[in-house]
Every structure is written in structure tokens, then in C-alpha cells.
C-alpha positions in Angstrom: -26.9 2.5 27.5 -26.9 3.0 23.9 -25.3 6.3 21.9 -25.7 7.0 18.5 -22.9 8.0 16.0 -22.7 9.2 12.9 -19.8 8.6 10.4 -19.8 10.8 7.4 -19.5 9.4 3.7 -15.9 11.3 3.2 -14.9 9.7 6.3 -15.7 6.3 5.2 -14.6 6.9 1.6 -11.0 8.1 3.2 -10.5 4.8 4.8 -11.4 2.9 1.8 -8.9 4.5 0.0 -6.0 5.0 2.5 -4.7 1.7 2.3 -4.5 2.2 -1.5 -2.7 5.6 -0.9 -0.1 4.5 1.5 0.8 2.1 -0.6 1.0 3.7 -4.1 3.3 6.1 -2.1 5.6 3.9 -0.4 6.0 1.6 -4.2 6.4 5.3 -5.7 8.9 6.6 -3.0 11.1 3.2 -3.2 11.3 3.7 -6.7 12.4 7.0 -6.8 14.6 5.9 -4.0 16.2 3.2 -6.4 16.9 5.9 -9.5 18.4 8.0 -6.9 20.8 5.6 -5.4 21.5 4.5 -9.2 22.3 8.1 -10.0 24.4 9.0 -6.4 25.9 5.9 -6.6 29.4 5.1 -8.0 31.2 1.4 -8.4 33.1 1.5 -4.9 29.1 2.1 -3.1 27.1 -0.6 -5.6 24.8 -1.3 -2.5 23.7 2.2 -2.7 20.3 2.1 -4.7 19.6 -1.2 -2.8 19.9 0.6 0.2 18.0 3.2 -0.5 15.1 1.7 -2.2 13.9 -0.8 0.1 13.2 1.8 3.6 9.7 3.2 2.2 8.5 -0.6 1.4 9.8 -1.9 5.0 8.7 0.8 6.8 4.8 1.1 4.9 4.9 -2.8 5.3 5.3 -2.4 9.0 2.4 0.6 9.6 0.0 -1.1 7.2 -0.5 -4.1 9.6 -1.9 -1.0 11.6 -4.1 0.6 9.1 -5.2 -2.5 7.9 -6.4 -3.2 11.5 -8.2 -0.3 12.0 -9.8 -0.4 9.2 -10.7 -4.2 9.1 -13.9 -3.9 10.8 -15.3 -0.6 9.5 -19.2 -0.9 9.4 -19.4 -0.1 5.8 -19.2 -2.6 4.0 -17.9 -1.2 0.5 -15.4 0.4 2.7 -14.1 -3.2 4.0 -14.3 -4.2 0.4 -11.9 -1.5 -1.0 -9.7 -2.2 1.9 -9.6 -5.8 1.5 -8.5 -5.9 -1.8 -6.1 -2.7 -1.4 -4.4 -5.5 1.0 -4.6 -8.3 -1.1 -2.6 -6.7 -3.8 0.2 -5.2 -1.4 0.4 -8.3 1.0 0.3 -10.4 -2.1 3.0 -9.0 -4.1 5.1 -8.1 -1.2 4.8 -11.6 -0.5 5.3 -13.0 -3.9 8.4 -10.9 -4.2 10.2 -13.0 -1.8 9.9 -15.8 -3.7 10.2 -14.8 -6.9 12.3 -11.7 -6.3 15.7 -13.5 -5.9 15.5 -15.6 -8.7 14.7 -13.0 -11.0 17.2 -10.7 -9.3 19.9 -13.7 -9.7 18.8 -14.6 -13.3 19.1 -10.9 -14.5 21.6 -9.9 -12.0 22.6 -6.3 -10.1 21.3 -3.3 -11.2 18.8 -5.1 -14.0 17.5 -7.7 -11.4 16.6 -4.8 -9.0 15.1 -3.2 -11.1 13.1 -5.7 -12.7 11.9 -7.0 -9.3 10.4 -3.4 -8.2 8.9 -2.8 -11.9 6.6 -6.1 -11.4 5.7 -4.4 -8.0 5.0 -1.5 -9.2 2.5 -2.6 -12.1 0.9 -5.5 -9.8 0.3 -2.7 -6.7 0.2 1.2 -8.4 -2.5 1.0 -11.4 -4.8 -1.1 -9.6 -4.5 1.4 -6.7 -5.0 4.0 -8.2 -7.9 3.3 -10.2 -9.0 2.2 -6.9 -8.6 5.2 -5.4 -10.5 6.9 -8.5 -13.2 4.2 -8.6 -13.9 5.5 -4.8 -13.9 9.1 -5.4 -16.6 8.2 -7.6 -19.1 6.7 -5.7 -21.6 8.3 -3.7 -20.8 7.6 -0.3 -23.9 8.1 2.4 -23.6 9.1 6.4 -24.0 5.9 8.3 -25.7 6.3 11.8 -24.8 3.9 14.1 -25.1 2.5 17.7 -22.5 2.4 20.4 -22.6 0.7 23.7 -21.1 3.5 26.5 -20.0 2.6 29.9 -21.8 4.7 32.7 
């Protein structure tokens, strides 16, 4: 037997921009994280900002394996769109970053190296997010009705 479901346009515009909004907070919150540590820290705790700064990342990296998931096979398709991409840039500059983190972390060295590695990840992953986030706001998402298969 068949059921039909309705999911509602906010509904399906949230998903399409959760992924985007986890991980413009967990970039922003490692960040902040980093000036902190740079600011608490004195020379006998260097390690400090390091410390600090890389939780948010590890732990949003971890969950958004989840979200992405879940949201993977949404039935709207714009929504799978804005999701894709939302993962392409994080995965992809997450990912790039462990190549090309160290040796721009070793060529510029402590405090400018760390700093230079989570500036490239913050302008490769935050503006594109947000404006996806905006661009989504903007359009006009429509109820979907669709058909579920239930168990009797």
C-alpha cells in the first residue's frame, strides 16, 4: 500500500542550505578559535591556537558525513544540487588542505603558516556558502507531494 507525503518548500529549502550552514559555522568557529588561542596563548603554550582551532573543523567534518547522507537522496532535485556542491567545496578544501596545508604551513612557518592555511579555507568554503545560502533563500521553493510504500 501506498501513502502520500507532503514535504513543504521551507523544509526542502532548509536542507539545501544546512550543509552550507554547518560548515560556514564550523570554518568561522575554528577561526575564532585560532585568534583566541593566539591571544590566551603565551611562548611556554605555542600549541595553544593549534589546539584550539582545529576541534570545530574535526568535529563538523565528522557529522557532515551524516548530513550529507541524509540529505543525499532528497527528492528535490535543486535541493540535491545545493547540497552537492555545499560538499564539494568543504570535502574539497578539507581535503586539499592536507596536501597543501603543510607545505604552506612549513614554508611560512608557526603562527603565519596557520594562519595562512585556515585563510585559504575560509575564502574557498565561507563566501561561496554563503551566497549559497542567500541564493536559496531566494528561490521559490514549492510543496512536493510524494508516495511512500508502508508496511501493513
Amino acid at each position: 500500500m501506498k501513502a502520500k507525503r507532503v514535504i513543504a518548500g521551507k523544509s526542502s529549502r532548509f536542507a539545501a542550505q544546512l550543509f552550507n550552514i554547518a560548515s560556514v559555522a564550523a570554518i568561522t568557529a575554528g577561526i575564532t578559535a585560532l585568534m583566541l588561542g593566539k591571544l590566551l596563548a603565551s611562548h611556554k603554550i605555542g600549541f595553544l591556537p593549534f589546539v584550539l582551532s582545529f576541534p570545530p573543523l574535526m568535529i563538523w567534518l565528522a557529522a557532515s558525513i551524516f548530513v550529507y547522507a541524509s540529505i543525499a537522496h532528497h527528492p528535490n532535485e535543486r535541493t540535491r544540487l545545493y547540497h552537492r556542491w555545499a560538499g564539494y567545496r568543504f570535502y574539497g578544501a578539507t581535503g586539499a588542505m592536507v596536501v597543501v596545508g603543510q607545505p604552506i604551513y612549513g614554508l611560512l612557518g608557526g603562527w603565519n603558516g596557520l594562519a595562512a592555511v585556515w585563510a585559504l579555507l575560509f575564502f574557498i568554503i565561507v563566501p561561496p556558502g554563503l551566497y549559497a545560502i542567500w541564493k536559496a533563500a531566494r528561490e521559490d521553493w514549492q510543496d512536493m507531494t510524494i508516495e511512500v510504500a508502508i508496511n501493513e
